[in-house]
N, C-alpha and C positions, 0 to 999 in steps of 0.2 A: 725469452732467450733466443738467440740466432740458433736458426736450422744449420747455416753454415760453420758458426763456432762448436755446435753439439756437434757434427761430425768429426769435429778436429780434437774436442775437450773430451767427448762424450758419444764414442764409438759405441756404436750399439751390436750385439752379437749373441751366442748364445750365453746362458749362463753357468758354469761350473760350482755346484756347493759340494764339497767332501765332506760327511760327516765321518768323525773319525771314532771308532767305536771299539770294544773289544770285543774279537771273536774268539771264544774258545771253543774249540772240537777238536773231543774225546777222542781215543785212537780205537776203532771198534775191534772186539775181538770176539772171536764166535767160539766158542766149544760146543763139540756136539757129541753124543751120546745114545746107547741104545740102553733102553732102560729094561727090566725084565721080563716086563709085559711086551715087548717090543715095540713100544710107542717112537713119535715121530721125534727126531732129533730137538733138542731146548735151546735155546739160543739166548743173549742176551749185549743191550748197546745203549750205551750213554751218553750223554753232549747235549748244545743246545746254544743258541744266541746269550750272548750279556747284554744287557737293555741300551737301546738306544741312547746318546745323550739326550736329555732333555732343553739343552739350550741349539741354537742356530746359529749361522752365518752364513750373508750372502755379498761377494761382491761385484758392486755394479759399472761401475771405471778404475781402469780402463777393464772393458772386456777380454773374455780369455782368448787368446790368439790375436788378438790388435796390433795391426802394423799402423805406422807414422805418429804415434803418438808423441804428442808436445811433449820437450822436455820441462815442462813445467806442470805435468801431472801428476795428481794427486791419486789417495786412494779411496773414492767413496765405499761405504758397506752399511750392513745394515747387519741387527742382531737379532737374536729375539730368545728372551728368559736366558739370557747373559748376566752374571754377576761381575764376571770381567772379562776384559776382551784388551787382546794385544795385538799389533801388527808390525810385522816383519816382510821389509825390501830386500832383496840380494838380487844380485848381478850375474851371470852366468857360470862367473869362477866362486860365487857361492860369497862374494863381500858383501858385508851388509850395508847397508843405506840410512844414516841414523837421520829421525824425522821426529813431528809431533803432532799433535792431534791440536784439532781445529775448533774454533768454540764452538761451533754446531753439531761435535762431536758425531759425525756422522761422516768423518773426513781427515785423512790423517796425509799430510805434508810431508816431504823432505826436504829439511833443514838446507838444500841446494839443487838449483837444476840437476836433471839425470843427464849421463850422456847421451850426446847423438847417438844413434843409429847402434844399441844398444839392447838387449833383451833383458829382460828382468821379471821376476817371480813375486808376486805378493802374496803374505799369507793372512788370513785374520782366522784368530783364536778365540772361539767363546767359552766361555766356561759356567754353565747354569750350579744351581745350590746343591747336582749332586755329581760334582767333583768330575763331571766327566768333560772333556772336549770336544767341540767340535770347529772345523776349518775346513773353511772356504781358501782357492788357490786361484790367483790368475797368474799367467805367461802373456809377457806385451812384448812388443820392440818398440823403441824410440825413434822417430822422424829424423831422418838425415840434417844437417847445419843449415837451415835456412837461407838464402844469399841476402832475404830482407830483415835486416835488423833494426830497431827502435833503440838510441842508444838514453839511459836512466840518469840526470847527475842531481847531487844534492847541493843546494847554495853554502850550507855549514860543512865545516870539515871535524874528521874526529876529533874531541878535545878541546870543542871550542868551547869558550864563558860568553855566554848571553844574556839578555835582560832577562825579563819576567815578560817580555811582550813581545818577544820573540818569536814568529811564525817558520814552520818549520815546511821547508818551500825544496820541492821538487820537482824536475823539467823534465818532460820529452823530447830529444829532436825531430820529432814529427809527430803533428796529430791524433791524438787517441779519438776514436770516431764514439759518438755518445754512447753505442749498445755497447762497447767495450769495457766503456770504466767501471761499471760495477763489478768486474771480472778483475779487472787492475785493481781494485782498491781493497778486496778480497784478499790481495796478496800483500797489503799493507800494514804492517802494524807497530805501533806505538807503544812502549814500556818506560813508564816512570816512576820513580821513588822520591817522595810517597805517591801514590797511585788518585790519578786524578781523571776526571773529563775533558771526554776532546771528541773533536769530529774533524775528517780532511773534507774539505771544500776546492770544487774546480773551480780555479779563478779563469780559465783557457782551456780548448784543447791539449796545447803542452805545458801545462803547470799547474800542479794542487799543490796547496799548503793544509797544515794542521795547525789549530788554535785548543787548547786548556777550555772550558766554558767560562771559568775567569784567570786571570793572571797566570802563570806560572807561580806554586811555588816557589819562595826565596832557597837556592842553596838543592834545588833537587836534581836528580838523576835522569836525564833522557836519554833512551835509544829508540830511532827507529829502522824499517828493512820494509826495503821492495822489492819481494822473489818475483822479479823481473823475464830473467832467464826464459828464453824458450818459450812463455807467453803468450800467446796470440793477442796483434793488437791491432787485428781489423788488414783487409786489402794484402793480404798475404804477408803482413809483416810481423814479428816475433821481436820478445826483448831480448836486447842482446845479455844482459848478465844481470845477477841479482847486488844489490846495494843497501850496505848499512854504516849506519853513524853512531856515533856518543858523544852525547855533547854535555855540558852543566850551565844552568842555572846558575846567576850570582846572586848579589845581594838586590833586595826591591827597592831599585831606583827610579819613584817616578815622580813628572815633572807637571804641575800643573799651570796653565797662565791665563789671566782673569783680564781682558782686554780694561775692564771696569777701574781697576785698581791699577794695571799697566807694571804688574808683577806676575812673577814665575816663583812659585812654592816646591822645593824641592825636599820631597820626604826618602828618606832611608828604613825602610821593613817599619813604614808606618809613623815614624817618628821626624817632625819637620826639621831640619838640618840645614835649610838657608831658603833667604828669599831674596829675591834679585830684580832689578829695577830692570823693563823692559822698554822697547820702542817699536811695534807693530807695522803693519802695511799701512801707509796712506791709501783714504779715499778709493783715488785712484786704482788704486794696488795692495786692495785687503788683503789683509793675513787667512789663513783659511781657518773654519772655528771647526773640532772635531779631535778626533784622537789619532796618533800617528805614532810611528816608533821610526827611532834613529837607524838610518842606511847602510849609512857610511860617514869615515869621520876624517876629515883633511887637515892635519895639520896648520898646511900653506896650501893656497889654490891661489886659482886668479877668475874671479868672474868676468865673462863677455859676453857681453851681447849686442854689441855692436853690429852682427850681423843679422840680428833679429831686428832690432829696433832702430837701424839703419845710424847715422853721424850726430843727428842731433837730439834723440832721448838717449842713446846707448848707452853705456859707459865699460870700462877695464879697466876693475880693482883688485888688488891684490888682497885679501883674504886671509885671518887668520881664524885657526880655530873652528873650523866649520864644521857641521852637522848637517848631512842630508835630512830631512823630513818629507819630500814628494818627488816626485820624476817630473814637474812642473817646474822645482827648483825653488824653492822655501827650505831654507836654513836656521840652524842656532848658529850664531858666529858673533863673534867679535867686530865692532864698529865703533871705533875712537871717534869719529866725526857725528854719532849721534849722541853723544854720553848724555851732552846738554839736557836733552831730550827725553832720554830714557829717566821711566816711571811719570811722566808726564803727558808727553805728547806723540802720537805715531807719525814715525815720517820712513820709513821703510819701503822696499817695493813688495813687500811680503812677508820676508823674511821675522825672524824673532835675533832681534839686535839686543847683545850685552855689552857691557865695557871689556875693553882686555882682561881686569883683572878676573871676572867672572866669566867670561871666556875661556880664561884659563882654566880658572877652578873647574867648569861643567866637562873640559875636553879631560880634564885627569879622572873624573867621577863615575863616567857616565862610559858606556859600552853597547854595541851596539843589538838592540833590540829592546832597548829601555825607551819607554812611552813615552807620551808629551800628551797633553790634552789641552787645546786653546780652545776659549770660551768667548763666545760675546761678540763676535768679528758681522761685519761684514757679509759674509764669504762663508759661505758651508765649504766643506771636504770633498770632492769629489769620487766613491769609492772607483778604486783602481788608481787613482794618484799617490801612487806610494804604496807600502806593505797598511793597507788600510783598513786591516781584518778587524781591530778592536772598532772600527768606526761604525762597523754594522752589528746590531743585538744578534744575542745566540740565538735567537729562532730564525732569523736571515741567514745565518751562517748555515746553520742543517742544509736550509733549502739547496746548497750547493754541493751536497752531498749526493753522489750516488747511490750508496746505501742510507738504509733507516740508520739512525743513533741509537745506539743503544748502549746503557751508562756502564760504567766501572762493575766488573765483578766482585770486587771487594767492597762488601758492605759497609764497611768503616770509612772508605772512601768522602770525602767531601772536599765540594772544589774551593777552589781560592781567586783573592783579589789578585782575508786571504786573497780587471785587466793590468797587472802592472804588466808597463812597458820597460823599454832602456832609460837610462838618464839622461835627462834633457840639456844639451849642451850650452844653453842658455840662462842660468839660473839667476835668482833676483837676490837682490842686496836689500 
């Protein structure tokens, strides 16, 4: 860990533990007497401590007294012969700050950055097996508004329907520096119903995406969040605000095409549903072999490339039906002038050519983050052309993790069947 992010995460200072205890003392009272023999006055006095709790609490961020803390911190603590333990934020006017605990349970969050330049009071409650408390108190102030801010956006919007090969893809507008993102990814996380495997992978500095270990779920529930906020992310910059989605899962639409056969098998949650006559990349201008999911979906375009391939290979056609597949420009589309062709012979510059009619039918079916898998080409995939996370095995995928994987808490859990650039203004027919 950076010496200089522990300074800013992880102020060091003394440490304040309150155990909190009952003290009872007796109100003393003397009488005194001479008795007949004339002996010395009797006296008598009672009281005495109530036992200590037998559980602990200590907390260790932010320190007690901490000036400029992120407003992106949390509360570490530690306990000891705790059967339970609670923790409580409030603000100076005494509002509380509702939060949750962290799966390292050694760490309990607020559900949103703090304010700037801000004091606030933490407390943790232990409670050991005889019923007594003890609490731990820190007093922080929060770091004045940064002037450098990182700003967070997600490529889905609330609400969307996606495929099942859907990568769930999030930018920075500036660089996250490597000792960072384990810090940023920390503050990442992922809930679906039903509850599956997944790891975020850096494809860049400013972009990680999340992948399922297989498919998404048909019809399930995603949300994710980046407590962003206040964050440190390297060279004096801070997130500017925390960011969350909800998105669904459709139906499992995927597409497979067998360069051998010069057909595309299209199954619905497993069940084949049509197969359709293809026509591939010529020779020249392989199809790419590998797995990829749909981009984006154009109606009407117009391919050009006339400016790439200069006057006499170029061409500018008008486009029906398209389907993004790479930032390279490989298409599902509609091509009447290859129909002849198609299921026979590849004469494409890449692309995956259908007839209108099936054109049609794939652009009503199909949505975007629904898979394609060509087989048999040419031409391997190149990863980073295109959202090409399924094109790499899950052990590749970890590798791009900052942190270790570590699977699903719900033991019932089982899974099911991430450089992209811009799009290339030149795509192939």
């Amino acid at each position: 860990m950076r010496a200089s992010q522990d300074q800013l995460i992880r102020p060091r200072g003394r440490r304040r533990v309150l155990a909190a205890g009952l003290l009872a003392v007796a109100l003393a009272f003397t009488s005194a007497c001479t008795d007949s023999d004339g002996g010395k006055p009797s006296s008598w006095q009672g009281g005495g401590e109530s036992p200590a709790p037998k559980a602990a609490a200590t907390i260790s961020e932010p320190a007690a007294d901490a000036k400029d803390v992120p407003a992106s911190t949390g509360i570490t603590f530690t306990t000891k012969d705790a059967e339970e333990t609670t923790v409580d934020l409030k603000d100076a006017a005494g509002k509380a700050v509702e939060g949750t605990l962290a799966k390292d349970g050694k760490t309990w969050l607020p559900n949103g950055a703090l304010a700037y330049g801000t004091s606030y009071t933490a407390t943790v409650t232990a409670t050991g097996d005889d019923g007594r408390p003890a609490t731990a108190t820190s007093t922080f102030t929060t770091m004045a508004k940064p002037a450098k801010q990182i700003r967070v956006s997600s490529f889905l919007g609330d609400n969307q329907v996606v495929g099942v090969g859907m990568p769930l893809i999030v930018k920075f507008d500036r660089a996250v520096p490597e000792d960072y993102r384990d810090d940023v990814q920390r503050r990442m996380t992922v809930t679906s119903t039903p509850v599956q495997a997944g790891i975020w992978h850096w494809v860049s500095p400013t972009e990680i995406r999340y992948r399922p270990k297989e498919f998404w779920k048909a019809n399930s529930k995603v949300s994710y969040r980046v407590q962003a906020g206040g964050l440190p992310m390297g060279d004096g910059y801070y997130g500017r605000s925390d960011l969350s989605v909800d998105i669904k899962i459709g139906s499992s639409l995927i597409m497979t095409v067998d360069n051998k056969t010069k057909r595309m098998t299209v199954t619905r949650n497993g069940s084949v549903i049509k197969t359709i006559p293809v026509s591939l990349g010529k020779k020249s201008t392989p199809s790419s072999s590998g797995t990829m999911v749909v981009i984006e979906k154009l109606r009407k375009t117009v391919f050009d490339t006339m400016e790439e391939l200069g006057p006499d290979e170029g061409y500018r056609t008008k486009i029906d039906f398209a389907q993004r597949l790479t930032w390279g420009g490989e298409f599902i589309h509609a091509a009447p002038w290859s129909e002849g062709q198609q299921g026979s012979v590849n004469v494409s510059h890449g692309c995956v050519n259908v007839s209108m009619a099936n054109g049609d039918w794939l652009f009503r079916n199909t949505q975007v983050g629904d898979p394609i898998t060509v087989k048999g080409t040419e031409r391997k995939l190149q990863n980073g052309n295109g959202w090409t996370d399924w094109n790499m095995s899950w052990d590749e995928y970890v590798k791009g993790s900052a942190l270790p994987y570590e699977p699903p808490a719900d033991p019932d859990a089982s899974p099911t069947p991430d450089d992209a650039g811009t799009p290339s203004p030149t795509p192939t027919a």
